[in-house]
LUMPAKOL-189520 format. One record per residue: residue in one letter; chain; x, y, z of N, C-alpha, C in turn. Coordinates in steps of 0.2 Angstrom, whole numbers. Layout:
BEGIN
   aa   ch     nxx     nyy     nzz    caxx    cayy    cazz     cxx     cyy     czz
    A    A       X       Y       Z       X       Y       Z       X       Y       Z
...
# end
This chain:
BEGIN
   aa   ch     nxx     nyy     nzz    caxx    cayy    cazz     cxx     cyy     czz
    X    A    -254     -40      78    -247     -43      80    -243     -45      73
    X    A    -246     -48      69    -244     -49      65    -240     -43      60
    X    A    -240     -41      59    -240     -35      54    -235     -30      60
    X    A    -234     -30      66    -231     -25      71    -223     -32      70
    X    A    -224     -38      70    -218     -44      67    -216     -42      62
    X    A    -220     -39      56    -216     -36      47    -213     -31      49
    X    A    -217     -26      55    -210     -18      53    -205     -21      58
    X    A    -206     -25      62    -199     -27      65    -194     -30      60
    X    A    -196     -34      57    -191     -36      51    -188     -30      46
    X    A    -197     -27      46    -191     -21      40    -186     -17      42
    X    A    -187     -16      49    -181     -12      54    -175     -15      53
    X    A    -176     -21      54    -167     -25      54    -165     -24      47
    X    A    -170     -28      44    -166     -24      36    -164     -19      36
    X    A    -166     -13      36    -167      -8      36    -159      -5      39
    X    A    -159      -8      45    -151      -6      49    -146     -10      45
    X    A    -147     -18      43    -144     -18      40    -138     -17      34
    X    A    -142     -15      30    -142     -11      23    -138      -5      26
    X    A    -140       0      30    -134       5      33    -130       1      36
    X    A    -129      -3      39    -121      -5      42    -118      -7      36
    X    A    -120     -10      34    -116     -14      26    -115      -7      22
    X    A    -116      -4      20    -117       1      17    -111       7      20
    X    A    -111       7      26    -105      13      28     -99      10      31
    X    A     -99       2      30     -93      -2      30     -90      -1      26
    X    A     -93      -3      20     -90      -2      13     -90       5      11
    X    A     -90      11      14     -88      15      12     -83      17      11
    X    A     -84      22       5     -75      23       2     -72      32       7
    X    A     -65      32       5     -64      38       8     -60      41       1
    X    A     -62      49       2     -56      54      -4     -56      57       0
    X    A     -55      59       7     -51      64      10     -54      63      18
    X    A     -49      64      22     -47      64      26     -50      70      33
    X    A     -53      77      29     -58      80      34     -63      77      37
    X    A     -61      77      45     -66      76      48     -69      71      50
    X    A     -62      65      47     -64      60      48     -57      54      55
    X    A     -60      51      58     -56      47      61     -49      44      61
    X    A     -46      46      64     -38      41      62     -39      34      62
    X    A     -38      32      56     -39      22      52     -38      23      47
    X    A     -39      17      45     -38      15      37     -44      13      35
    X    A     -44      14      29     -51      16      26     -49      13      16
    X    A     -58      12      12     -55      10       7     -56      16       1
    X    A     -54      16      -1     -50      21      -6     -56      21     -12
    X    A     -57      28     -13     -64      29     -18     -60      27     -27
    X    A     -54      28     -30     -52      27     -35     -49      23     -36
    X    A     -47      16     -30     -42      13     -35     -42       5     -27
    X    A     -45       0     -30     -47      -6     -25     -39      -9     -24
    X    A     -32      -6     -29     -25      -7     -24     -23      -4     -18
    X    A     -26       2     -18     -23       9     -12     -28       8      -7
    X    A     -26      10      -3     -31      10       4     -29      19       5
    X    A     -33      22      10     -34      28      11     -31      25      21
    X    A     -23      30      24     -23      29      31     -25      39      31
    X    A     -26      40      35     -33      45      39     -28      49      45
    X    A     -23      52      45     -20      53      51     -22      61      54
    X    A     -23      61      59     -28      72      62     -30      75      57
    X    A     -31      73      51     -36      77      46     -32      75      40
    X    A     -23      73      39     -22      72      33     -22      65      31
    X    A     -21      64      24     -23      58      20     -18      55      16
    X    A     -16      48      18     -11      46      15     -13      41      10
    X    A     -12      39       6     -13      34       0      -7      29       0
    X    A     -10      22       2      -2      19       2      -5      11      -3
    X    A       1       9      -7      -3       4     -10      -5      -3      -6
    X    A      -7      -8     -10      -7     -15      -8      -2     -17     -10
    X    A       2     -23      -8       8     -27     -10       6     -33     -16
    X    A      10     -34     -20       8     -40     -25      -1     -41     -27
    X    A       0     -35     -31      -6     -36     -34     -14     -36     -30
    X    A     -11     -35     -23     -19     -36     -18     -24     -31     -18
    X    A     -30     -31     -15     -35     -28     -16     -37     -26      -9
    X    A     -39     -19      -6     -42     -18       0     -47     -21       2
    X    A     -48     -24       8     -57     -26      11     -56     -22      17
    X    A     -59     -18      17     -62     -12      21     -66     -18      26
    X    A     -68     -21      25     -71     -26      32     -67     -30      36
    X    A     -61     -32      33     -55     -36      33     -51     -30      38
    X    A     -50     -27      35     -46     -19      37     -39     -20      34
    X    A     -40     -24      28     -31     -28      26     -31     -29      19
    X    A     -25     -29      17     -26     -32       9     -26     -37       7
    X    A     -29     -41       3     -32     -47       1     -33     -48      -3
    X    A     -33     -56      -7     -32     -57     -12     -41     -53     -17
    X    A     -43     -56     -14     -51     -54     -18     -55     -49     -10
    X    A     -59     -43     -13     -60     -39      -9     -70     -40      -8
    X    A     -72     -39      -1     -79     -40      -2     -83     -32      -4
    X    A     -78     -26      -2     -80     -20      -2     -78     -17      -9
    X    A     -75     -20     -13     -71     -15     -19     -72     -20     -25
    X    A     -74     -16     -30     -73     -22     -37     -68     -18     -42
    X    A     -61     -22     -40     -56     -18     -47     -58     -19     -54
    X    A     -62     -23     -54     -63     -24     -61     -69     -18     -62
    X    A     -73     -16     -60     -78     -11     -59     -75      -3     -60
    X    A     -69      -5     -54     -67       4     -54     -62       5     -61
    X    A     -59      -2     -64     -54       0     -68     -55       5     -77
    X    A     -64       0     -76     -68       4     -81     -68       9     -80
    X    A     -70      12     -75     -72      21     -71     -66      25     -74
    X    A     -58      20     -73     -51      26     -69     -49      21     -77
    X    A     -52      23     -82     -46      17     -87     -39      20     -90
    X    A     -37      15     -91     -26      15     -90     -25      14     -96
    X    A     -21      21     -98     -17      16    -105     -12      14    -106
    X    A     -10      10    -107      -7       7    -107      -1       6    -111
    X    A       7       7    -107      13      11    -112      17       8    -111
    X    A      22       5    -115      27       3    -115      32       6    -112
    X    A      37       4    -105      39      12    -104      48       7    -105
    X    A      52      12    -106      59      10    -107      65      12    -103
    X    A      70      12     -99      73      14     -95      69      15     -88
    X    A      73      22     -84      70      23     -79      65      28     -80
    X    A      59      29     -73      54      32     -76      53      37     -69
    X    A      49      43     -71      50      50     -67      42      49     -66
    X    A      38      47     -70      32      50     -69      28      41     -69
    X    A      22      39     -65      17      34     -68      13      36     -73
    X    A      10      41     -75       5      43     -80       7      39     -86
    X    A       3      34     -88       0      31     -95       2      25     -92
    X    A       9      25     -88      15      17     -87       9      12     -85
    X    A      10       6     -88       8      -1     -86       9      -1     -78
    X    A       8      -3     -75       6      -6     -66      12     -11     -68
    X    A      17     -10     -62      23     -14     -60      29      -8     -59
    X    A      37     -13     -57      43      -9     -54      47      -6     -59
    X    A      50       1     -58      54       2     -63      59       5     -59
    X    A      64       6     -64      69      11     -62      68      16     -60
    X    A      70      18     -56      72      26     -52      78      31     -58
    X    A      73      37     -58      78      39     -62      84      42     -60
    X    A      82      45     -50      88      50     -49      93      46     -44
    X    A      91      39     -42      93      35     -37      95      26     -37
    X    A     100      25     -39      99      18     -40      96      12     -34
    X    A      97      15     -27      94      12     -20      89      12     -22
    X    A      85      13     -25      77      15     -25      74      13     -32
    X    A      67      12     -30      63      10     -38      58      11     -37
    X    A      55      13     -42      48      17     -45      42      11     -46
    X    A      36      10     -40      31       6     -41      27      11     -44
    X    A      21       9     -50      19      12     -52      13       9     -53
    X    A       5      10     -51      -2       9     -49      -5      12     -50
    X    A      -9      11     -54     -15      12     -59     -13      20     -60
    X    A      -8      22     -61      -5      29     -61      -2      33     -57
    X    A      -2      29     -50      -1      34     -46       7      29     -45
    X    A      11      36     -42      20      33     -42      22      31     -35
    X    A      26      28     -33      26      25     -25      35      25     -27
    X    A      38      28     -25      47      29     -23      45      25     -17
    X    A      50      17     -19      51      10     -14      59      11     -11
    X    A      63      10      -7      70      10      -7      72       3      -6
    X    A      76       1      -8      81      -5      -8      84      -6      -2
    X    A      82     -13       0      85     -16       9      92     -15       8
    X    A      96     -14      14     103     -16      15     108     -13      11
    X    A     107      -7       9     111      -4       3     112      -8      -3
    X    A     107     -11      -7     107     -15     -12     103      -9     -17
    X    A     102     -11     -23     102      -7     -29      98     -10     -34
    X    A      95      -7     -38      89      -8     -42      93     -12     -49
    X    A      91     -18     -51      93     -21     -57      86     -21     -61
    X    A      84     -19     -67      76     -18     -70      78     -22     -75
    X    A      83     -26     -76      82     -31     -81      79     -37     -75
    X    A      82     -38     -68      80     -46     -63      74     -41     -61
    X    A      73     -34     -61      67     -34     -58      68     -35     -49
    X    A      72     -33     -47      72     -34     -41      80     -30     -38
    X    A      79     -29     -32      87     -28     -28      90     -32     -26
    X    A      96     -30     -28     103     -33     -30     109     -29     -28
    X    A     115     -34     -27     121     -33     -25     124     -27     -29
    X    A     123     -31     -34     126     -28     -41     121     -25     -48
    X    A     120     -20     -49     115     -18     -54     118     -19     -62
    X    A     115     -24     -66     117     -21     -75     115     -16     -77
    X    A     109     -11     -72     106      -7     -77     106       0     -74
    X    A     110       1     -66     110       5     -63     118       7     -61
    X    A     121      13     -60     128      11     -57     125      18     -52
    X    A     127      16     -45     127      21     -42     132      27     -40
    X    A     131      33     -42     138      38     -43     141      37     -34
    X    A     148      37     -35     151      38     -30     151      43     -24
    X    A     150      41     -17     148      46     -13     152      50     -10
    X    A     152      55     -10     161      59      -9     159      61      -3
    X    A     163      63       3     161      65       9     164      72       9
    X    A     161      78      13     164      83      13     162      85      20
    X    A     166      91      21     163      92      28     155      96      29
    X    A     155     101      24     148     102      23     140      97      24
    X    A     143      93      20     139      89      21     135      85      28
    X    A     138      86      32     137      82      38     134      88      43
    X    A     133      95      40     130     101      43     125     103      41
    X    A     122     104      33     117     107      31     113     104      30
    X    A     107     107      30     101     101      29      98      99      30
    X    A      98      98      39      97      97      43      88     102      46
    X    A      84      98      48      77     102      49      74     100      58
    X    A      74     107      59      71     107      67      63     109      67
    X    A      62     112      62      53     113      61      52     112      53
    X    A      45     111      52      43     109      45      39     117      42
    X    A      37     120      46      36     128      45      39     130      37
    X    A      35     131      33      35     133      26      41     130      23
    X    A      42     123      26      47     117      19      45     114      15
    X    A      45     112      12      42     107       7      41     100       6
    X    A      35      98       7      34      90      10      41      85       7
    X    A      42      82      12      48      77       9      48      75      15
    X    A      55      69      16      60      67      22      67      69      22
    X    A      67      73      30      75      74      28      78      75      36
    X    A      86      77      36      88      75      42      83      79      47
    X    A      84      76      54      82      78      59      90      80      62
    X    A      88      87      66      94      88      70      98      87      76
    X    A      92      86      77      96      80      86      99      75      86
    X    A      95      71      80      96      64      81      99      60      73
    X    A     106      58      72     105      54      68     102      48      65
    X    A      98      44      70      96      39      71      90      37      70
    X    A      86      46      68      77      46      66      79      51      61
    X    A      73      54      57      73      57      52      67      61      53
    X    A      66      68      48      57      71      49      57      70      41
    X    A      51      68      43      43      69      40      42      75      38
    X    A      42      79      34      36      84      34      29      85      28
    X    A      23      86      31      17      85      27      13      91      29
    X    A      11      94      25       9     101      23       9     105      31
    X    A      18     107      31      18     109      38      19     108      46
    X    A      16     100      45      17      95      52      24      91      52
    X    A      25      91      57      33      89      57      31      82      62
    X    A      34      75      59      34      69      60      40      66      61
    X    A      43      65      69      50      62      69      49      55      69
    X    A      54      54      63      52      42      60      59      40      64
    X    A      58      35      70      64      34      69      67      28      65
    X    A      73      28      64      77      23      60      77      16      60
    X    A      77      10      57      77       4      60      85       2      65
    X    A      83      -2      69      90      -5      71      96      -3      69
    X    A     101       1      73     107       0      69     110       5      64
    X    A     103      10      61     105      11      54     103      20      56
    X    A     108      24      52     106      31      52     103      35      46
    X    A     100      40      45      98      43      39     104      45      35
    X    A     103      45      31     108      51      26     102      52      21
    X    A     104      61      21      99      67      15     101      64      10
    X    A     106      62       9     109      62       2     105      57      -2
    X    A     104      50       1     101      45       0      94      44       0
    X    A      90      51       5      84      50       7      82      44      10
    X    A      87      39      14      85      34      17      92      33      24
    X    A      86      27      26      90      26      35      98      20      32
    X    A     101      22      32     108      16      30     113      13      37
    X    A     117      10      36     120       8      41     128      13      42
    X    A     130      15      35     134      23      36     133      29      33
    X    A     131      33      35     128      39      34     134      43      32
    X    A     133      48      26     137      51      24     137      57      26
    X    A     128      59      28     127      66      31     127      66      38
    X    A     128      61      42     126      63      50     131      57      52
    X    A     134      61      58     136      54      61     133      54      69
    X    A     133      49      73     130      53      79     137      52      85
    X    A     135      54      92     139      60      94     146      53      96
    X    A     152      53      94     158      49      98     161      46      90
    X    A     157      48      86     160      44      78     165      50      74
    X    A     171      51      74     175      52      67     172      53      61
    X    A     170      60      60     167      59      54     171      58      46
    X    A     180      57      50     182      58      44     186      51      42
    X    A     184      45      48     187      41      46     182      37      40
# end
């Protein structure tokens, strides 16, 4: 009896240690595995989302860490140790100046957009994340934030032509190249496309896409929808 009570306990251990074990497991790809959010095998800021086989890498906000138990980001993680992985993935560390195109070497934080003043370049443990700026406001990299008014950004003037409110425009993702751009029927949603899958996002409240911008705004320079003047 006794000794048949030991392998009962070592079975629960035993189960234990797997469950804890494939909780905290990490994800690099997205084959075969279930739609969720999962924790991310190179970097305890990014979480891994899993959507019918492809894999998106999205960061944690304010310096947070994934808990794969949690299923959220968190200040301190039970499932990841950034101090662990950052030995593994180590950063060097670059002074960077103006706006920046790449994160390779840049230090972790926000930069200018090089081709866009609505938008800003977050940059994680190397990897580059294009943020856009609420309410048609504009990147200032001296306050470090958006703003009414940019000192360090002017954004070029948007000229409106009638082409523009015609081309561009995408009804299949069939051999285009991953990005966001208009959708045809609708100016009030936009497509997705990712390696061929076509994803209609709609708009927040109120607001339409424009190609130009690569974002939803409240007046669109490339779409109008159907009863608007596109010339006024």
């Amino acid at each position: 009896m006794e000794h048949f009570t030991i392998l009962i306990y070592v079975l629960v251990a035993i189960l234990y240690i797997t469950n804890t074990a494939s909780s905290a497991s990490c994800v690099d790809s997205c084959h075969g595995v279930t739609n969720g959010y999962y924790q991310y095998c190179s970097n305890c800021h990014q979480y891994v989302t899993c959507v019918y086989g492809i894999m998106y890498i999205r960061p944690c906000p304010d310096d947070l860490v994934w808990d794969d138990e949690a299923k959220k980001c968190i200040w301190t993680s039970k499932t990841c140790d950034a101090k662990s992985l950052s030995r593994r993935f180590p950063l060097e560390v670059v002074t960077q100046k103006g706006c920046v195109d790449s994160c390779f070497g840049v230090q972790n934080g926000e930069y200018q957009h090089c081709q866009n003043c609505h938008q800003y370049v977050s940059c994680s443990y190397g990897f580059k994340f294009i943020m856009p700026c609420p309410d048609d406001l504009v990147w200032d990299d001296y306050l470090k934030k958006c703003n009414w008014i940019s000192s360090t950004c002017a954004p070029k003037p948007r000229i409106f032509t009638d082409i523009e409110y015609t081309k561009g425009c995408v009804k299949s993702c069939d051999d285009v190249k991953d990005g966001d751009y208009q959708y045809c029927p609708d100016c009030r949603q936009y497509v997705s496309c990712v390696h061929g899958n076509m994803y209609v996002i709609p708009c927040s409240y109120d607001k339409l896409w424009d190609d130009n911008e690569k974002r939803c705004v409240r007046i669109s320079y490339t779409c109008a929808p159907p009863g608007i003047n596109h010339h006024d």
